[in-house]
N, C-alpha and C positions, 0 to 999 in steps of 0.2 A: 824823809821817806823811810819808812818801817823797813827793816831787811827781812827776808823769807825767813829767816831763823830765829825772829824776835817775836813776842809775843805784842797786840797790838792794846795802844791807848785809847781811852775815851776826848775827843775835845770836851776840856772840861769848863769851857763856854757853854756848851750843850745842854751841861747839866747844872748851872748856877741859876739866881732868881728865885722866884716864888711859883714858877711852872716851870721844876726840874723836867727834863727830858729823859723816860726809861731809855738805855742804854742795851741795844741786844744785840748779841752774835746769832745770826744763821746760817744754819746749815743746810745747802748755800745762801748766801746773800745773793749772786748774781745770776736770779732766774725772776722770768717773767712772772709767775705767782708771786712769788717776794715782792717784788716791786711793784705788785697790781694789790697788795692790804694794805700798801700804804695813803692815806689821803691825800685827797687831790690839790683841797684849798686852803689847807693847814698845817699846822709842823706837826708833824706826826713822831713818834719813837725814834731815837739815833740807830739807826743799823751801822754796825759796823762793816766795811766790807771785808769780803771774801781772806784770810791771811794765803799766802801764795801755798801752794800745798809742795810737800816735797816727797822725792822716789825715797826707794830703801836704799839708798845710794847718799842722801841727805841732796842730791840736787833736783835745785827749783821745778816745778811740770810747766807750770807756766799758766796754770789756772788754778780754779779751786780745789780740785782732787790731787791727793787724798785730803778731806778736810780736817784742818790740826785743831779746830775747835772741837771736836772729838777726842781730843786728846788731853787727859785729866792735867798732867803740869802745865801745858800751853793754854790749857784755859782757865786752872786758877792764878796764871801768871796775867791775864787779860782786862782786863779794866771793862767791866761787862755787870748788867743787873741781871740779866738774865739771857737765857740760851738755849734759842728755838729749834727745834731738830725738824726737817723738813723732811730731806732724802739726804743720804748718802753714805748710811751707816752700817751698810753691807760689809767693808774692809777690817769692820771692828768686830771681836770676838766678846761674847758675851761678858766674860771677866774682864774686858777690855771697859765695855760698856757702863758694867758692875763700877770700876774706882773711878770712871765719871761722873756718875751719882753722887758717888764718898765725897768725890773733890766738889762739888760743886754746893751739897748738904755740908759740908765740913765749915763753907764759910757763905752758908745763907743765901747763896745764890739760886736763881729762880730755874726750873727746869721746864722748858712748854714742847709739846709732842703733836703735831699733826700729822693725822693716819691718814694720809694721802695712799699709802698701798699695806691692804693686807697682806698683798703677796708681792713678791716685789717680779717686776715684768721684767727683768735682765735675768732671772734663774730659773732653771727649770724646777729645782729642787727648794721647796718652799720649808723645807726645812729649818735652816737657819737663818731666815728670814723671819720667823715663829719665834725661834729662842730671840735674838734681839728685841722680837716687840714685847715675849715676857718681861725682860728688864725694865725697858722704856716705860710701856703703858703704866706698868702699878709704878712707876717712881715716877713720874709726871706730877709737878704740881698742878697743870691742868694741861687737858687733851682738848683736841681739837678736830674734826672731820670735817669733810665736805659734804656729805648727804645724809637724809635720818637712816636708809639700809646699810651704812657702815656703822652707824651710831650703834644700831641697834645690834650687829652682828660684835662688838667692841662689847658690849655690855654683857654679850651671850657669852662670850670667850675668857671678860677679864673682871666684871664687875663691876663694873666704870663706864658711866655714859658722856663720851664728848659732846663738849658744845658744837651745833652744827655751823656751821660759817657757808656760805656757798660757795665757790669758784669763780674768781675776780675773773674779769675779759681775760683773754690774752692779747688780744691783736692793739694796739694802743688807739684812744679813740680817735683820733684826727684820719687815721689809716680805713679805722670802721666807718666811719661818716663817708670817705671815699669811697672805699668799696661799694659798702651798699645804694650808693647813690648811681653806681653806674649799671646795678644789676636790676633787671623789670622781671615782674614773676612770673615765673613758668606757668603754664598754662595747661587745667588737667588732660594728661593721655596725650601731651608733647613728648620728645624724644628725650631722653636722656644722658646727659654725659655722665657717667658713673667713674670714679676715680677708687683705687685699692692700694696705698703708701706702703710699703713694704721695709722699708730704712732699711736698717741694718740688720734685719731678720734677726731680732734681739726674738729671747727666748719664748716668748709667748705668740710669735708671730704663729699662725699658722698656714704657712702657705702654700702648703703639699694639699689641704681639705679646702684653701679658700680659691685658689687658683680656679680650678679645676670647675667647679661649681658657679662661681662667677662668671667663668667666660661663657656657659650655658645658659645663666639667668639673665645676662645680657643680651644674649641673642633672642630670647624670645619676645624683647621689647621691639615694636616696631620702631627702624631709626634709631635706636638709640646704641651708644658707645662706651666702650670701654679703655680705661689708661691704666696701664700696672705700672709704676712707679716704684724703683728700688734703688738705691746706694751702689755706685758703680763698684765699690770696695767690698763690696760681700759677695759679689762675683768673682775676687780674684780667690786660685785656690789656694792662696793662704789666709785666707783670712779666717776670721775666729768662727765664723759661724756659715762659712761656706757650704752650702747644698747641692749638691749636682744635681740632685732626683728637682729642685727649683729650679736649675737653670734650664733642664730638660723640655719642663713646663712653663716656661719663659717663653722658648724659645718656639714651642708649639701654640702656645697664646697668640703670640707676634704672626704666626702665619693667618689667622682667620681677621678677614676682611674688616670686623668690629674692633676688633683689639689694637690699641695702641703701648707696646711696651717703651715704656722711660728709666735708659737710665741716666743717674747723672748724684752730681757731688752732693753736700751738704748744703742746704739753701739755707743762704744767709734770710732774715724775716724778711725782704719787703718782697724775694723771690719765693718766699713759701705761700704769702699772702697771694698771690696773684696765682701761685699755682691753685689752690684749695678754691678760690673764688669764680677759676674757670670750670670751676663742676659743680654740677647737676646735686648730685651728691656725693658723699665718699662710704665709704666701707671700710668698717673697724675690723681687723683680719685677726684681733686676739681670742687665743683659747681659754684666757686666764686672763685677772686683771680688775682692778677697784674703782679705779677712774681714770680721765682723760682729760687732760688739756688738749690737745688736738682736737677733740669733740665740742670744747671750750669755743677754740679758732675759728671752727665751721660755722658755731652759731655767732659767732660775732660776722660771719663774712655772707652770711645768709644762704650756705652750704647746707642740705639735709644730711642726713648722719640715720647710717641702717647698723646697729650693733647689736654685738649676740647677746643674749638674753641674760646669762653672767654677769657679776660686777652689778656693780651701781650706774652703770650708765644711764640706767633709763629714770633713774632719782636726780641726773645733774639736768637734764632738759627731754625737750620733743624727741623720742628716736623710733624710729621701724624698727622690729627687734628678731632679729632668726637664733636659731640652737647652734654653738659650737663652743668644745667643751676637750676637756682634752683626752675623750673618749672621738673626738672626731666631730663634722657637722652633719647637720639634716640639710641634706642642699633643698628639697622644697620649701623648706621654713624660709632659707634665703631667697629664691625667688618668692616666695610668695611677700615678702618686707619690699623686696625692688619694684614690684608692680604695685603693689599700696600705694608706693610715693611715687610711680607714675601717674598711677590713675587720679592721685590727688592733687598734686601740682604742689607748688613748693609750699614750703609752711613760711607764714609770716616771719619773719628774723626779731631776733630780739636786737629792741632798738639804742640806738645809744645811750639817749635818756632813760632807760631801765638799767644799763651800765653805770649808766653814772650815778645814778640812784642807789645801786648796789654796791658800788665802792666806796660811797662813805658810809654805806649800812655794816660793809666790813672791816672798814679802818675802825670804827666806832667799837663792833664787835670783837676788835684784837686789842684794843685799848681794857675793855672792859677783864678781858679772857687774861691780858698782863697783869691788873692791878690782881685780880684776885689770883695768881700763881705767886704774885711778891708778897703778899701779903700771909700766904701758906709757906713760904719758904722762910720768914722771919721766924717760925717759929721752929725751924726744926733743931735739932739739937746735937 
């Protein structure tokens, strides 16, 4: 067993024969996206898993954060061809970032970057979230995005156009073939269950402009209902991102006869799957923001999805699209998205076999996207 303070090895079975096995650290390894590029019915690249990440204290967290593969001696210490950065390089300082590179160029090691967030949705302040992707993007032996409107915005910004890849399921398919088998389609100008997730009122939530607007656009549906869903811990008042002026409006939602407030803990997946799949639709309550796996979940569980007009949402699939931004929303824009997708009844779901189709389209595509980042990294000097 690797100890949290060692750097980790490759099995180097993995990587003998005449179809060695690329060898990669990411950043994390243990997230649904990561696990959803890999192939279904082939050996696909060695991920290494997650190294245990450690406090400023040197002891263990007991997951992946903070990520030490981010960290230039621990990962020219690592038995790695290359080192995919995903999320979670918020904790690292640009000059942090900077002898990353060094280290990683110094001994020919491959660097791959997908721009899953131009901005990142835990800060308000998009600032140093900007300086980090100057470093990343232009030192990338190859990028990567999820939609051609990040591509394109990526090329306007850095001069570098990512390979686009799309966004693997999330929900795993044996769960999706469930789901959707139990779900018959709505029918146009039926009532609507409409769900609005709130988690941890991470920093792009908006839900002082979504609340509010919502509980109105709901009621003028006939029959149809509303569930406001939030993390019981962002209620308490220590918590980090605690709002009273939210809980005020919580708590006045909960009073009208359509509104159902929930709250409750972190849902393990087969309890988030069941939740997303008892609605009608859901409502993406960000002011900010690139993309969405949750958006991802919905269309695996044949969930419609009403997101604001921002971001690239409407580049990863089908969505109703209303205005909010972080000058505030157009609450008619959002009713007028919620009555679209009543009047029209639910959209066909994308079906497994399009999943499955796509996940060796993107195992194939990260295969490809590897050799030619190792192949740029051989030559640097």
């Amino acid at each position: 067993m690797t100890r949290p303070d060692e750097p980790q090895q490759a099995d180097q079975r993995g990587r003998s024969g005449d179809a060695a096995r690329v060898v990669v650290g990411s950043v994390p390894a243990d997230h649904a996206y990561v696990h959803h590029v890999a192939p279904l019915d082939r050996e696909g690249p060695l991920r290494l898993p997650d190294p245990p990440g450690l406090d400023a204290d040197g002891v263990p967290t007991g997951h992946w954060w903070p990520p030490r593969l981010l960290e230039a001696d621990f990962v020219t210490a690592t038995d790695l061809d290359l080192l995919h950065v995903h999320f979670g390089f918020e904790g690292r300082s640009p000059a942090q970032l900077q002898e990353l590179v060094a280290a990683l160029r110094a001994r020919r090691r491959a660097l791959v970057l997908t721009v899953h967030d131009l901005r990142n949705p835990h800060l308000s302040d998009a600032g140093a979230h900007e300086q980090q992707l100057d470093v990343l993007v232009p030192a990338a032996d190859t990028l990567v995005t999820l939609t051609d409107g990040a591509a394109d915005e990526v090329a306007r910004r850095w001069g570098r156009r990512p390979t686009v890849v799309p966004h693997p399921h999330v929900v795993p398919l044996d769960a999706m073939e469930r789901w959707q088998a139990r779900r018959a389609p709505r029918a146009p100008g039926a009532p609507l269950r409409v769900g609005v997730d709130l988690k941890s009122l991470r920093a792009n939530v908006a839900a002082r402009d979504v609340l509010p607007a919502l509980v109105e656009a709901v009621a003028a549906l006939p029959g149809s209902t509303l569930q406001v869903a939030v993390h019981a811990a962002a209620l308490r008042p220590d918590a980090p991102r605690h709002d009273p002026e939210v809980v005020r409006l919580l708590d006045e939602a909960g009073r009208r006869d359509h509104v159902e407030v929930l709250v409750h803990d972190y849902l393990p997946d087969d309890e988030l799957w069941a939740h997303l799949a008892a609605l009608d639709v859901s409502v993406l309550p960000y002011r900010f923001g690139t993309h969405s796996g949750w958006l991802e979940a919905c269309r695996d569980l044949g969930t419609d999805v009403v997101a604001p007009r921002g971001g690239f949402y409407r580049d990863q699939g089908p969505v109703d699209l209303f205005d909010l931004d972080d000058d505030g929303i157009d609450a008619t824009s959002l009713a007028t998205a919620l009555r679209a997708a009543h009047e029209r009844g639910s959209r066909p779901p994308v079906t497994v076999a399009e999943r499955r189709a796509q996940r060796a389209a993107v195992a194939d595509a990260h295969d490809a996207v590897y050799a030619r980042a190792l192949a740029a990294a051989a030559h640097h000097h």
